[in-house]
PQR file of N, CA, C, O and H, with PARSE charges and radii, in Angstrom:
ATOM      1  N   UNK A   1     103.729  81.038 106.192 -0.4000 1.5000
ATOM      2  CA  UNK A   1     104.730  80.670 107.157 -0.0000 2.0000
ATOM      3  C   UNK A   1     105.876  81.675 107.084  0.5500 1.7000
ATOM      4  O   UNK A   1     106.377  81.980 106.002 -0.5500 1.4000
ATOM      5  N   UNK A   2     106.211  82.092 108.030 -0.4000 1.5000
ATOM      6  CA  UNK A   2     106.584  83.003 108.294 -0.0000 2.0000
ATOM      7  C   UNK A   2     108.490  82.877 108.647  0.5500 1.7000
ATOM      8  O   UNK A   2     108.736  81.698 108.903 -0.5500 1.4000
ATOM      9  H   UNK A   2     105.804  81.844 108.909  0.4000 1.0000
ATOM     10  N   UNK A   3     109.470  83.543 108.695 -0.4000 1.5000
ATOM     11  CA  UNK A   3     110.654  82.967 109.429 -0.0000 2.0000
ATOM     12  C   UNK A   3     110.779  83.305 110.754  0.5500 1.7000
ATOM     13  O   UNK A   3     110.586  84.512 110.905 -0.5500 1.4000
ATOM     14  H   UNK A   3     109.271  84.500 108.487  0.4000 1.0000
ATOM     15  N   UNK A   4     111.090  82.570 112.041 -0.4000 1.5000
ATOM     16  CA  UNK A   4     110.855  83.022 113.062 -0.0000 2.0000
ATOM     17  C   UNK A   4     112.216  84.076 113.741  0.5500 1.7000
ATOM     18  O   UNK A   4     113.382  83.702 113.862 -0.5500 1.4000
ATOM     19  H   UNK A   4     111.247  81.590 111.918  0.4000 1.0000
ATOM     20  N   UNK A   5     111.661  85.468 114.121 -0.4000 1.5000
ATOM     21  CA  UNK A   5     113.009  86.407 114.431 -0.0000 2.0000
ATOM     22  C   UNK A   5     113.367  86.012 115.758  0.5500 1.7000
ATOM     23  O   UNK A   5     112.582  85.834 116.689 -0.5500 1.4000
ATOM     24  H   UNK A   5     110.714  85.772 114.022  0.4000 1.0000
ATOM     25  N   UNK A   6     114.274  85.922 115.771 -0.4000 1.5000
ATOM     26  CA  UNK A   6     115.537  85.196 117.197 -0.0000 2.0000
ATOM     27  C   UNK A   6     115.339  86.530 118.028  0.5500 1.7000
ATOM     28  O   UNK A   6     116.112  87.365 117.559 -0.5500 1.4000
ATOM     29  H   UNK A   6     114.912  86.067 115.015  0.4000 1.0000
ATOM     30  N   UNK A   7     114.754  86.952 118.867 -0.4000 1.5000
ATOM     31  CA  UNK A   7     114.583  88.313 119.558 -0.0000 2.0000
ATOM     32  C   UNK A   7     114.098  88.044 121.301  0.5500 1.7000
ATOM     33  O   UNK A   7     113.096  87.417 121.645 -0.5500 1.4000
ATOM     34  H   UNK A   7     114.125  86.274 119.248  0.4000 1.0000
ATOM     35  N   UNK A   8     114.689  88.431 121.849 -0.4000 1.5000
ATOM     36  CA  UNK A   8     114.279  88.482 123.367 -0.0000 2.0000
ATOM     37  C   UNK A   8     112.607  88.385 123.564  0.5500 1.7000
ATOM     38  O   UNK A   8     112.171  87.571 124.379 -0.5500 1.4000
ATOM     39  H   UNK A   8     115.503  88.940 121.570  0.4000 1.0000
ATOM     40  N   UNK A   9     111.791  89.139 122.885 -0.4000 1.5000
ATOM     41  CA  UNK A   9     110.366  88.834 122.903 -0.0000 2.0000
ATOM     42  C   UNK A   9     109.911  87.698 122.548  0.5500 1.7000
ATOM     43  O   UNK A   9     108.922  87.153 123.037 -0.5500 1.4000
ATOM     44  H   UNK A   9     112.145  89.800 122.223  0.4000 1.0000
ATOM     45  N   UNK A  10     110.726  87.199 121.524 -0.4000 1.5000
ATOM     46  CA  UNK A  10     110.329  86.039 121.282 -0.0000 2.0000
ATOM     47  C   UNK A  10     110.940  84.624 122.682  0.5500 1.7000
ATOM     48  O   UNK A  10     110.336  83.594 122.981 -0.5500 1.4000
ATOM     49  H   UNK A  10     111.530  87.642 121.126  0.4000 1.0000
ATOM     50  N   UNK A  11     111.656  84.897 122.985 -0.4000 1.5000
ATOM     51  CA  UNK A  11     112.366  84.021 123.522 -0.0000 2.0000
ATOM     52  C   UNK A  11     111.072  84.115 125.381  0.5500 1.7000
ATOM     53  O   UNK A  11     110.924  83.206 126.198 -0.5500 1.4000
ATOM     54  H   UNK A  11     112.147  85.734 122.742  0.4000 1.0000
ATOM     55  N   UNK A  12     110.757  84.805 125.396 -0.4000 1.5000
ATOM     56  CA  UNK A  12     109.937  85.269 126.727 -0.0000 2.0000
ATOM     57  C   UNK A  12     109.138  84.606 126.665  0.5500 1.7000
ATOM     58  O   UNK A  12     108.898  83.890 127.637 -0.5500 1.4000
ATOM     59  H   UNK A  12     110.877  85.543 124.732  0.4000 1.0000
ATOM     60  N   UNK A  13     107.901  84.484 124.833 -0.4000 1.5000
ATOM     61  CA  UNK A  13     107.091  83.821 124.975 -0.0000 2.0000
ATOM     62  C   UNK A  13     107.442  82.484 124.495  0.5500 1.7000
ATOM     63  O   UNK A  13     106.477  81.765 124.237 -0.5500 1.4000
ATOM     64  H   UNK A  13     108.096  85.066 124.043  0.4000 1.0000
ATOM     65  N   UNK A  14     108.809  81.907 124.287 -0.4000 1.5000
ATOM     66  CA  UNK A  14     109.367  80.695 124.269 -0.0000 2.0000
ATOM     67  C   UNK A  14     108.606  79.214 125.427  0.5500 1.7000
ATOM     68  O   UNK A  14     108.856  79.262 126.631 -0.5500 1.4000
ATOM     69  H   UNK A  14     109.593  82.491 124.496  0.4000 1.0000
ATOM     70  N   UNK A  15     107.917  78.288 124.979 -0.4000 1.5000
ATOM     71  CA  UNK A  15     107.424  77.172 126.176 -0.0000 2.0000
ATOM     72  C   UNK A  15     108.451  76.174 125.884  0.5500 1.7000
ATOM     73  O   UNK A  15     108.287  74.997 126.204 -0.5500 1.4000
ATOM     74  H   UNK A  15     107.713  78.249 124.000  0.4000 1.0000
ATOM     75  N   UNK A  16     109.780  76.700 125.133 -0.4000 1.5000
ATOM     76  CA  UNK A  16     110.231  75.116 125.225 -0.0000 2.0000
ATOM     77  C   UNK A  16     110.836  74.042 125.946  0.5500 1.7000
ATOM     78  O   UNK A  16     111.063  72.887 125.584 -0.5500 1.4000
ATOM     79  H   UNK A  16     109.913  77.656 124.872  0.4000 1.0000
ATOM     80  N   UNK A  17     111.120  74.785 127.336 -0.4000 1.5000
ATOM     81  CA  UNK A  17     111.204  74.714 128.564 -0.0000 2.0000
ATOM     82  C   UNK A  17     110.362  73.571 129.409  0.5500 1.7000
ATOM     83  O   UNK A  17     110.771  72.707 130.185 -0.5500 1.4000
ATOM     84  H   UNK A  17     110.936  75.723 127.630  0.4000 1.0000
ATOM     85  N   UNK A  18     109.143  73.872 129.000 -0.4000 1.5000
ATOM     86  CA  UNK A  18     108.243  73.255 129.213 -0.0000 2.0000
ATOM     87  C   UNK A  18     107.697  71.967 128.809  0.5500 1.7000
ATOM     88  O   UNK A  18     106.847  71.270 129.363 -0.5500 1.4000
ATOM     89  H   UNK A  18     108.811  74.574 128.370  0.4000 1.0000
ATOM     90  N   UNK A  19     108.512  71.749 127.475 -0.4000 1.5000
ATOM     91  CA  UNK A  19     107.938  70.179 126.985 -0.0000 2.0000
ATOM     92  C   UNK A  19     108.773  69.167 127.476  0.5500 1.7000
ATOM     93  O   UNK A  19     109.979  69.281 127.692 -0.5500 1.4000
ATOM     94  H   UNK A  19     109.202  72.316 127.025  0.4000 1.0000
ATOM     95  N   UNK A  20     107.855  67.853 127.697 -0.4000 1.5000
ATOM     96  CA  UNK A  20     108.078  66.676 127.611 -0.0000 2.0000
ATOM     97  C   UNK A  20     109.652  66.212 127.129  0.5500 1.7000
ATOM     98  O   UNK A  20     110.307  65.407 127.791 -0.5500 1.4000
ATOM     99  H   UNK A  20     106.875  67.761 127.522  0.4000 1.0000
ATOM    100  N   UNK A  21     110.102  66.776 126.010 -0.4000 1.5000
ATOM    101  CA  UNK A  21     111.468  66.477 125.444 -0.0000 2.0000
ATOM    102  C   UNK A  21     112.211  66.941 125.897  0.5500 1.7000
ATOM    103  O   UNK A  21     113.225  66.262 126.057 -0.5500 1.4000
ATOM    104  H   UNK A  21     109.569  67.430 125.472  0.4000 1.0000
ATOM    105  N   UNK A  22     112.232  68.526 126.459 -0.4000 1.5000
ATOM    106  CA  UNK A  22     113.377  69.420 126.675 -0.0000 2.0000
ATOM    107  C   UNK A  22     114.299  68.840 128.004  0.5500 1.7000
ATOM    108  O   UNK A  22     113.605  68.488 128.958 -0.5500 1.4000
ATOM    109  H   UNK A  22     111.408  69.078 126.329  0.4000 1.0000
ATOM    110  N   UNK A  23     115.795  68.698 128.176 -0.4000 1.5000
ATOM    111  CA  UNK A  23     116.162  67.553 129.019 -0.0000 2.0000
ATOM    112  C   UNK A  23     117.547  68.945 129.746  0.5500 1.7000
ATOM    113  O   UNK A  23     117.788  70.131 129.520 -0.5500 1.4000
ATOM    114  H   UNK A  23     116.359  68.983 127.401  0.4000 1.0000
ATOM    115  N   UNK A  24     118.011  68.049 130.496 -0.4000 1.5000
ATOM    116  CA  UNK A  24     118.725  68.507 131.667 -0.0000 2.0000
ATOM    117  C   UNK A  24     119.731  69.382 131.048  0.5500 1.7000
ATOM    118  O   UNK A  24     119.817  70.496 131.565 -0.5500 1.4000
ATOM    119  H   UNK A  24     117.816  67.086 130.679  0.4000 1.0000
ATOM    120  N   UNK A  25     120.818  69.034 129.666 -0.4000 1.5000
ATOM    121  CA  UNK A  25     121.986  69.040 128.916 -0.0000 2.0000
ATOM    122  C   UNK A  25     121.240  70.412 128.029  0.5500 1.7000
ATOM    123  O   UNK A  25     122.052  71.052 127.360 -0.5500 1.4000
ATOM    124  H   UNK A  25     120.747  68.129 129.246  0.4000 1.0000
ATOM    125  N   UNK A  26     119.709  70.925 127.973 -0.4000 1.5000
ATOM    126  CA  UNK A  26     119.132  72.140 126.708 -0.0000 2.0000
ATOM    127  C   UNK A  26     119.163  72.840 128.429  0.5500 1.7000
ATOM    128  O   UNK A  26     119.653  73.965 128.333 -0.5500 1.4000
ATOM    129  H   UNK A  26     119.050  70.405 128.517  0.4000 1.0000
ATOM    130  N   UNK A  27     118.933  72.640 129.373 -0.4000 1.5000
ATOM    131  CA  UNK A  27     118.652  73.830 130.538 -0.0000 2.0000
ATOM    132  C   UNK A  27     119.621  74.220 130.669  0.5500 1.7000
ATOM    133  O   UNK A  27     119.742  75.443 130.599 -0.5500 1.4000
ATOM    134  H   UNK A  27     118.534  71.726 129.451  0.4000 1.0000
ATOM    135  N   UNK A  28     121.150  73.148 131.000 -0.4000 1.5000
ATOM    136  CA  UNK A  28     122.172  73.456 131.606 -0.0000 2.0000
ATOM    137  C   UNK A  28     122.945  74.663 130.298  0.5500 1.7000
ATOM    138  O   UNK A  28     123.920  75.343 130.618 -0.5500 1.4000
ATOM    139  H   UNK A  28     121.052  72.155 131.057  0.4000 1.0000
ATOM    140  N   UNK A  29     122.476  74.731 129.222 -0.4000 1.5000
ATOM    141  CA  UNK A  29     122.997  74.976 128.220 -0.0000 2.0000
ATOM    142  C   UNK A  29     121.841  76.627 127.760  0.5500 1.7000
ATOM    143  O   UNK A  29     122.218  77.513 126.993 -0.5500 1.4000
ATOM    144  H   UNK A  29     121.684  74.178 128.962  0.4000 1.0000
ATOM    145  N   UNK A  30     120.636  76.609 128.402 -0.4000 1.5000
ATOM    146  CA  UNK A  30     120.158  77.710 128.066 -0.0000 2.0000
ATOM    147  C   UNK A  30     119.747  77.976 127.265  0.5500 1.7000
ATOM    148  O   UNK A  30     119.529  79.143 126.939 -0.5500 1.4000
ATOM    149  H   UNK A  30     120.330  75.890 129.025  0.4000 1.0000
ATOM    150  N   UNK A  31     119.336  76.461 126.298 -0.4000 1.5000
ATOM    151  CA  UNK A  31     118.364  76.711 124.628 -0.0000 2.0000
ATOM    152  C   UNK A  31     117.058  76.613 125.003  0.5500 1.7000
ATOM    153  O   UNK A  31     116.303  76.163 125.865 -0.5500 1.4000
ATOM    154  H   UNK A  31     119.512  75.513 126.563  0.4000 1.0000
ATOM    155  N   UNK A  32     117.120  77.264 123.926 -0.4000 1.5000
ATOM    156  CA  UNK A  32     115.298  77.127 123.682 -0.0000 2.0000
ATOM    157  C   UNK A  32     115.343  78.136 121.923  0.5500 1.7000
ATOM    158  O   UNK A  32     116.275  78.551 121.234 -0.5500 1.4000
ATOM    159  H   UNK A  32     117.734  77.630 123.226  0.4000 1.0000
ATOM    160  N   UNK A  33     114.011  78.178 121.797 -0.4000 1.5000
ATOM    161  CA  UNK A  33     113.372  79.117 120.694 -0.0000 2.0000
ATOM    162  C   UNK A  33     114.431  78.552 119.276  0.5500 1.7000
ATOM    163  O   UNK A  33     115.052  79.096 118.363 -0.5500 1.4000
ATOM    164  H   UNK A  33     113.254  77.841 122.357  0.4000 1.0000
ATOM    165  N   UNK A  34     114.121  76.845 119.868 -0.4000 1.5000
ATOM    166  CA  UNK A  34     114.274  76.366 118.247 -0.0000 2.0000
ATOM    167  C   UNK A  34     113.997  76.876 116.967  0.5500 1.7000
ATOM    168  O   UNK A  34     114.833  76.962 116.068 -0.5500 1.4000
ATOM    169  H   UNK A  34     113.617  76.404 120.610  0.4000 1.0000
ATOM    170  N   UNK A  35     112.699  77.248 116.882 -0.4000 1.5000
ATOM    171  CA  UNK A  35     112.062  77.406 115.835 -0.0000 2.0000
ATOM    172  C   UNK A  35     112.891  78.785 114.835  0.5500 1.7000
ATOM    173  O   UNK A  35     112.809  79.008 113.627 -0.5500 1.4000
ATOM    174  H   UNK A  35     112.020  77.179 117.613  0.4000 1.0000
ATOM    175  N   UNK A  36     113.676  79.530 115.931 -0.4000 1.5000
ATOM    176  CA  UNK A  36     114.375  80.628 115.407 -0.0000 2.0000
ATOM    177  C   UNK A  36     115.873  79.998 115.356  0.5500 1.7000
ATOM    178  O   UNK A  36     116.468  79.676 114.328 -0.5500 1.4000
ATOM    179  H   UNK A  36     113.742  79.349 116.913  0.4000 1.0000
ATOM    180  N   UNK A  37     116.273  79.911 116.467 -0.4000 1.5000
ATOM    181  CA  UNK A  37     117.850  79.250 116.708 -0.0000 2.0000
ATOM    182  C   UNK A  37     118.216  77.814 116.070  0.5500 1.7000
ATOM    183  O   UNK A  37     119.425  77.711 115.865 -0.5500 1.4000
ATOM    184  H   UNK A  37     115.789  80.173 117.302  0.4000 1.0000
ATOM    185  N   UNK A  38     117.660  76.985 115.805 -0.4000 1.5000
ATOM    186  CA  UNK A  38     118.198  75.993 115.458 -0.0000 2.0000
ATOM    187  C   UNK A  38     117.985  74.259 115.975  0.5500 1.7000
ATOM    188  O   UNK A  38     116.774  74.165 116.177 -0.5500 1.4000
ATOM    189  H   UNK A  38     116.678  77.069 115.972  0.4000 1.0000
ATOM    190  N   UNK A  39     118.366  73.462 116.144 -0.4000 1.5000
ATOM    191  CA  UNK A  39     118.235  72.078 117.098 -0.0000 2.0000
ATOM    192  C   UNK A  39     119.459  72.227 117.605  0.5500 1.7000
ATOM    193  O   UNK A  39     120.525  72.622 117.131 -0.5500 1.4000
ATOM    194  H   UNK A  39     119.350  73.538 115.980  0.4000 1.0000
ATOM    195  N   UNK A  40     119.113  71.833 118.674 -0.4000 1.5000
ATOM    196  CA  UNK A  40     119.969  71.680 120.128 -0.0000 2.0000
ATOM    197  C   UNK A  40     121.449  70.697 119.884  0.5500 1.7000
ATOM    198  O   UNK A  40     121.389  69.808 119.035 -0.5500 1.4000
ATOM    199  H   UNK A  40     118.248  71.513 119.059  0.4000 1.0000
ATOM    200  N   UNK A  41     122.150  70.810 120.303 -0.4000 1.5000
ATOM    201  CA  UNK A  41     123.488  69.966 119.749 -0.0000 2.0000
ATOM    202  C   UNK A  41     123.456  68.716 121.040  0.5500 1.7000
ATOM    203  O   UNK A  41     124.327  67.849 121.110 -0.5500 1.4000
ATOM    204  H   UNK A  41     122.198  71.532 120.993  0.4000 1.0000
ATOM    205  N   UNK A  42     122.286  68.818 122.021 -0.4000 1.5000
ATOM    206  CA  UNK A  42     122.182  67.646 122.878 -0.0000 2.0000
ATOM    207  C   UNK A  42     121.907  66.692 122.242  0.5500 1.7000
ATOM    208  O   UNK A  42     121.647  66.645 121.040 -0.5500 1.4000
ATOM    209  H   UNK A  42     121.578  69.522 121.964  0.4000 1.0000
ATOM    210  N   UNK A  43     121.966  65.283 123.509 -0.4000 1.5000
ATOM    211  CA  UNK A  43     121.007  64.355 122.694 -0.0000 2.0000
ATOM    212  C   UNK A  43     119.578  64.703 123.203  0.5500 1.7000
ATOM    213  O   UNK A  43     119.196  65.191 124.266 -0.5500 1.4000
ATOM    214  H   UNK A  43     122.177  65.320 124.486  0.4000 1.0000
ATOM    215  N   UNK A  44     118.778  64.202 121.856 -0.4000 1.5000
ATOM    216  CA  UNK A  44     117.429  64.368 122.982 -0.0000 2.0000
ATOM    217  C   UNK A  44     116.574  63.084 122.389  0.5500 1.7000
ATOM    218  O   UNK A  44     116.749  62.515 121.311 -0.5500 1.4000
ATOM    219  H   UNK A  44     119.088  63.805 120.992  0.4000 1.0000
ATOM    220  N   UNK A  45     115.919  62.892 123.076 -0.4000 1.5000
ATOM    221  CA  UNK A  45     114.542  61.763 123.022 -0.0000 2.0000
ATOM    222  C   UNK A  45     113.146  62.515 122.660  0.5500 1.7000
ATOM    223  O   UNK A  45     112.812  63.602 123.130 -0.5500 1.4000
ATOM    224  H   UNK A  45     115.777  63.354 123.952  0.4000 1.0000
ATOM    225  N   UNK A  46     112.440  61.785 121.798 -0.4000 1.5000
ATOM    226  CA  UNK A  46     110.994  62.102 121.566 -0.0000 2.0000
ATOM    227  C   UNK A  46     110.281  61.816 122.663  0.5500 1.7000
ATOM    228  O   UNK A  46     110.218  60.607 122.884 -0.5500 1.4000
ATOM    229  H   UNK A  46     112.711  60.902 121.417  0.4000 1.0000
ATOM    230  N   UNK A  47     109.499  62.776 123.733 -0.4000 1.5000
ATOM    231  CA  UNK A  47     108.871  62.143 124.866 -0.0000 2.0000
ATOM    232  C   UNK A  47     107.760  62.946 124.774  0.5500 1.7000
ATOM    233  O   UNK A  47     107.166  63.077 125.845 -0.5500 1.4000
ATOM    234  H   UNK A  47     109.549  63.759 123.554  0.4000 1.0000
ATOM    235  N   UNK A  48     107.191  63.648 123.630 -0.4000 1.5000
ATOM    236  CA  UNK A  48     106.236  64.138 123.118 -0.0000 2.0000
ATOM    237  C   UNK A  48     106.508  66.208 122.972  0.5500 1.7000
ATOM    238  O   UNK A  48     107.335  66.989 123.443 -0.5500 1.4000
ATOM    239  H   UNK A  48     107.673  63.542 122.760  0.4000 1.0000
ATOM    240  N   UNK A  49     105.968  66.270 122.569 -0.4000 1.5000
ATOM    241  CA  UNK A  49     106.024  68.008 121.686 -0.0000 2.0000
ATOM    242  C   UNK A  49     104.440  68.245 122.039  0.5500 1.7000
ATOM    243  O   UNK A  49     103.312  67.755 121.996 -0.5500 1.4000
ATOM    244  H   UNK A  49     105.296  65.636 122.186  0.4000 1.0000
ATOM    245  N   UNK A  50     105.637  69.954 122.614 -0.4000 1.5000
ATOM    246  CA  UNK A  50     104.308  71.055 122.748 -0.0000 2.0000
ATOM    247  C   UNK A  50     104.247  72.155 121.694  0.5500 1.7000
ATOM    248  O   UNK A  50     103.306  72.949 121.674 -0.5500 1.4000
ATOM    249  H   UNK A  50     106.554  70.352 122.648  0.4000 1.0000
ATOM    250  N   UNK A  51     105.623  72.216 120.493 -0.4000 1.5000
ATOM    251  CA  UNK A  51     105.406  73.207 119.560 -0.0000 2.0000
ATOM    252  C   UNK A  51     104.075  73.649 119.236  0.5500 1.7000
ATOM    253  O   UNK A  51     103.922  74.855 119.043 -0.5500 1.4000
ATOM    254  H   UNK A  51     106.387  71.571 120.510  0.4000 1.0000
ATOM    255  N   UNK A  52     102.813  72.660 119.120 -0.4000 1.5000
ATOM    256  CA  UNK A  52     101.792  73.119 118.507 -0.0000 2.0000
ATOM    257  C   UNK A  52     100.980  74.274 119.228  0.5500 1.7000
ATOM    258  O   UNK A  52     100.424  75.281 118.789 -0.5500 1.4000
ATOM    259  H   UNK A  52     102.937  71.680 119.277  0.4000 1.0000
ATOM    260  N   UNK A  53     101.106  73.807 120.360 -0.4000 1.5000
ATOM    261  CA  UNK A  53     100.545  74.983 121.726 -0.0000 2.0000
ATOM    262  C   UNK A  53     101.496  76.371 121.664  0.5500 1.7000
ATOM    263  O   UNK A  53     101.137  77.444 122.149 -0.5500 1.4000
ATOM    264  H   UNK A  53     101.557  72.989 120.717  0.4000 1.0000
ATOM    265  N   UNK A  54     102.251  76.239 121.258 -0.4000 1.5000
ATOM    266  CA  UNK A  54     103.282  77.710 121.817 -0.0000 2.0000
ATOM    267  C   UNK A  54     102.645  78.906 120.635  0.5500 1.7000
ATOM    268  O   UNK A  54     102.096  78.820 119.537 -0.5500 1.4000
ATOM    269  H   UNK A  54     102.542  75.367 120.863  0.4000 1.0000
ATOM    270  N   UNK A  55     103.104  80.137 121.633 -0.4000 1.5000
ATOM    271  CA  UNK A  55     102.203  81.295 120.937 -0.0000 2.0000
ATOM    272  C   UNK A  55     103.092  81.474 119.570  0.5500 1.7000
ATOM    273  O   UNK A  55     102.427  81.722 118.564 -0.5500 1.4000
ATOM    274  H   UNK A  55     103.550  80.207 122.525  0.4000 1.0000
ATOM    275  N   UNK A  56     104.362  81.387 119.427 -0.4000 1.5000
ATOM    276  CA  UNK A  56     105.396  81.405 118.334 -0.0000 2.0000
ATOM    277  C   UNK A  56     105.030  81.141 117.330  0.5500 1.7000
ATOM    278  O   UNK A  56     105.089  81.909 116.370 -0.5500 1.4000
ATOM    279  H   UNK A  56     104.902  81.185 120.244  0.4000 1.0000
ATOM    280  N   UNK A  57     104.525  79.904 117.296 -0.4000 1.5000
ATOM    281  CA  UNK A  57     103.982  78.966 116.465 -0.0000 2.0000
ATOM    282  C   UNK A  57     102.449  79.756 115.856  0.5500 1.7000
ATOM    283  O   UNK A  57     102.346  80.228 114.724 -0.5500 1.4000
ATOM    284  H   UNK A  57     104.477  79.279 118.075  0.4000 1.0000
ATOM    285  N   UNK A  58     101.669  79.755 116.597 -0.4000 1.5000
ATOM    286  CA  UNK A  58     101.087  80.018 115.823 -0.0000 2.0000
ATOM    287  C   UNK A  58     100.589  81.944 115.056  0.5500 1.7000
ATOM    288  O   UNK A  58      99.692  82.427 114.365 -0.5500 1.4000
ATOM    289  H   UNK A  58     101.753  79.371 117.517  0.4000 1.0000
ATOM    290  N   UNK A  59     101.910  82.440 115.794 -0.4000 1.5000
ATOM    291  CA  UNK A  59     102.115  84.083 115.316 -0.0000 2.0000
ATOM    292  C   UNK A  59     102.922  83.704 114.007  0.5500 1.7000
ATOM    293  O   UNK A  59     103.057  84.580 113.154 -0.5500 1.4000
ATOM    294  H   UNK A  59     102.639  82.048 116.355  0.4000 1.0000
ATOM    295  N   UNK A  60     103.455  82.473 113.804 -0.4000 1.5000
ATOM    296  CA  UNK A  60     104.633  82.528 112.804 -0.0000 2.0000
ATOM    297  C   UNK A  60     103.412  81.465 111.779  0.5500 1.7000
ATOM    298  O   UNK A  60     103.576  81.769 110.598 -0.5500 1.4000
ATOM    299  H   UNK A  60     103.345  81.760 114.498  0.4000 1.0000
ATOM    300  N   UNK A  61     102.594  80.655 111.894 -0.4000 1.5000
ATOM    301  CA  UNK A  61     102.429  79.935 111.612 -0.0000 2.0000
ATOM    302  C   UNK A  61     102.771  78.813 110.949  0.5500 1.7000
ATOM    303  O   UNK A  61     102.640  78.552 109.753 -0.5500 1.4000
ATOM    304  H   UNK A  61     102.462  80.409 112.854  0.4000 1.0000
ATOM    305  N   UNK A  62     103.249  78.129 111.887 -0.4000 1.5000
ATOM    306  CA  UNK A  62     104.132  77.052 112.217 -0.0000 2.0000
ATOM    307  C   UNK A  62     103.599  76.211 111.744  0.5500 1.7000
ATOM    308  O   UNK A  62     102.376  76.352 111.740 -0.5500 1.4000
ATOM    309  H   UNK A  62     103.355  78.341 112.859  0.4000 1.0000
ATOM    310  N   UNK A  63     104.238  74.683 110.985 -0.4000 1.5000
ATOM    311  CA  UNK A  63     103.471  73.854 110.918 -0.0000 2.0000
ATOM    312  C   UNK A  63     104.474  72.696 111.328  0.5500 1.7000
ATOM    313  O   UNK A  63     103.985  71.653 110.895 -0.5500 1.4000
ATOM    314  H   UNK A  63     105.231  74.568 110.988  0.4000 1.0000
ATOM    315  N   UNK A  64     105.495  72.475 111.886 -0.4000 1.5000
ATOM    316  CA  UNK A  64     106.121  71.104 112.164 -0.0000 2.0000
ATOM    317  C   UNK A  64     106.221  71.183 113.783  0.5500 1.7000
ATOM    318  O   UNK A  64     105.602  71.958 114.512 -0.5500 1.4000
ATOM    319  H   UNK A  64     105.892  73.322 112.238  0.4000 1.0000
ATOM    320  N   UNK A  65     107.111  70.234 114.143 -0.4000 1.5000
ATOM    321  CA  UNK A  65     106.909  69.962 115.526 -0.0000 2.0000
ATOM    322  C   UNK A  65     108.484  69.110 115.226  0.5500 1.7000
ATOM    323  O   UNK A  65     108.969  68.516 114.264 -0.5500 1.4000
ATOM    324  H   UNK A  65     107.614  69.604 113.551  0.4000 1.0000
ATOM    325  N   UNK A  66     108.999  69.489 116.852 -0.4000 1.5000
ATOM    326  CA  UNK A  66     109.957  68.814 117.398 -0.0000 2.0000
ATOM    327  C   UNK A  66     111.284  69.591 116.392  0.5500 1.7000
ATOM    328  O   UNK A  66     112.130  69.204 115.586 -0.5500 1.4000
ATOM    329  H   UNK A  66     108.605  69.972 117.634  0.4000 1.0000
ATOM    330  N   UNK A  67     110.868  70.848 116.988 -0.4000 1.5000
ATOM    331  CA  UNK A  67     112.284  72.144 116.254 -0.0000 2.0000
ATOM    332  C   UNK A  67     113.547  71.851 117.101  0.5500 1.7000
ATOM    333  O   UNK A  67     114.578  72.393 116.700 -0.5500 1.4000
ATOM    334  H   UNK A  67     110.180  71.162 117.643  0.4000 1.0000
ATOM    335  N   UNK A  68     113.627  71.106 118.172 -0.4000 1.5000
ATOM    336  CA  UNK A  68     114.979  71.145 118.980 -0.0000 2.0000
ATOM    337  C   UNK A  68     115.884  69.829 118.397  0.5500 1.7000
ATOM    338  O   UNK A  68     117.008  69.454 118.732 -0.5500 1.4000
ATOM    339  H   UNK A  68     112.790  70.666 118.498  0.4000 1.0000
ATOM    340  N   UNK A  69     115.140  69.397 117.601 -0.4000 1.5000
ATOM    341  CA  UNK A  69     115.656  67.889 116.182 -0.0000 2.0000
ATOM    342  C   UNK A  69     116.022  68.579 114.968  0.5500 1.7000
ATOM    343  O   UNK A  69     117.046  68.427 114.302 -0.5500 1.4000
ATOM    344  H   UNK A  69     114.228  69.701 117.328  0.4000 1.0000
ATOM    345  N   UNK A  70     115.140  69.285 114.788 -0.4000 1.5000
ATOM    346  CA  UNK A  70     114.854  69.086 113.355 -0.0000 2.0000
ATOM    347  C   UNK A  70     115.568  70.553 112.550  0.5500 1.7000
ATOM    348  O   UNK A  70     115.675  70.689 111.331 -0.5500 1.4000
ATOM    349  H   UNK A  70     114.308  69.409 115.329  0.4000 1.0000
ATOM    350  N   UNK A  71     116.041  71.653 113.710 -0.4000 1.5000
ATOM    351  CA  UNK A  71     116.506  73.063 113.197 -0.0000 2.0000
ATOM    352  C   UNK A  71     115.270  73.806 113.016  0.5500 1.7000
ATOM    353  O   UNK A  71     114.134  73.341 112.925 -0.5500 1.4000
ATOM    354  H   UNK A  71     115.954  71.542 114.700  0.4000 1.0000
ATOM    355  N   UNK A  72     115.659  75.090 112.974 -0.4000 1.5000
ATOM    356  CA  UNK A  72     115.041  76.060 112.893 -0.0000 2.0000
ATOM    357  C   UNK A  72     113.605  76.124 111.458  0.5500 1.7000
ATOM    358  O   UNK A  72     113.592  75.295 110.547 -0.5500 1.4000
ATOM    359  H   UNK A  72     116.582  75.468 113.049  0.4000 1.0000
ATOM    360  N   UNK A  73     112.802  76.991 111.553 -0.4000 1.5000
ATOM    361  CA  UNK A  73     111.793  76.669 110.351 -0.0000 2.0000
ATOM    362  C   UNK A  73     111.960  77.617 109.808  0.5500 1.7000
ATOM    363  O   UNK A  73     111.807  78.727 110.318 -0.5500 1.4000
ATOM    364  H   UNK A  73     112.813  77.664 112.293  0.4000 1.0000
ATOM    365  N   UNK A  74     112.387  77.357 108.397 -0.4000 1.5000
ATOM    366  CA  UNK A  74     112.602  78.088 107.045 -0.0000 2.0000
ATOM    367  C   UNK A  74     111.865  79.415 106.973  0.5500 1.7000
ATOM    368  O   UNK A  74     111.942  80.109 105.960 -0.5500 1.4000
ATOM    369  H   UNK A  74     112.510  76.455 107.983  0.4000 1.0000
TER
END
């Protein structure tokens, strides 16, 4: 497991946009690429996670889910 680098490439192939959880207050705000940056200072709801699918994840090899809670992975 790898630490994930906070880098524009990374952020391109970023899906976090895309999940179930990600809510109006992470768009209006322009987060994403938890897994490097951190959890979101929104509120957010569990309405299911796509971390496992994203290419990040498994270039970094990732093993948790729901990085926009939980902060960035070590």
């Amino acid at each position: 497991m790898a630490k994930v680098a906070d880098t524009e490439e990374n952020m391109k192939k970023c899906i976090c946009g895309g999940c179930p959880s990600y809510n109006d207050c992470m768009k209006e705000k322009m987060q994403g690429l938890f897994c490097a940056r951190g959890k979101t200072d929104c509120e957010t709801v569990r309405n299911g996670c796509i971390c496992g699918s994203c290419p990040i994840a498994s270039e970094n090899r990732l093993e948790k889910m729901y990085y926009c809670q939980i902060g960035a992975e070590a």
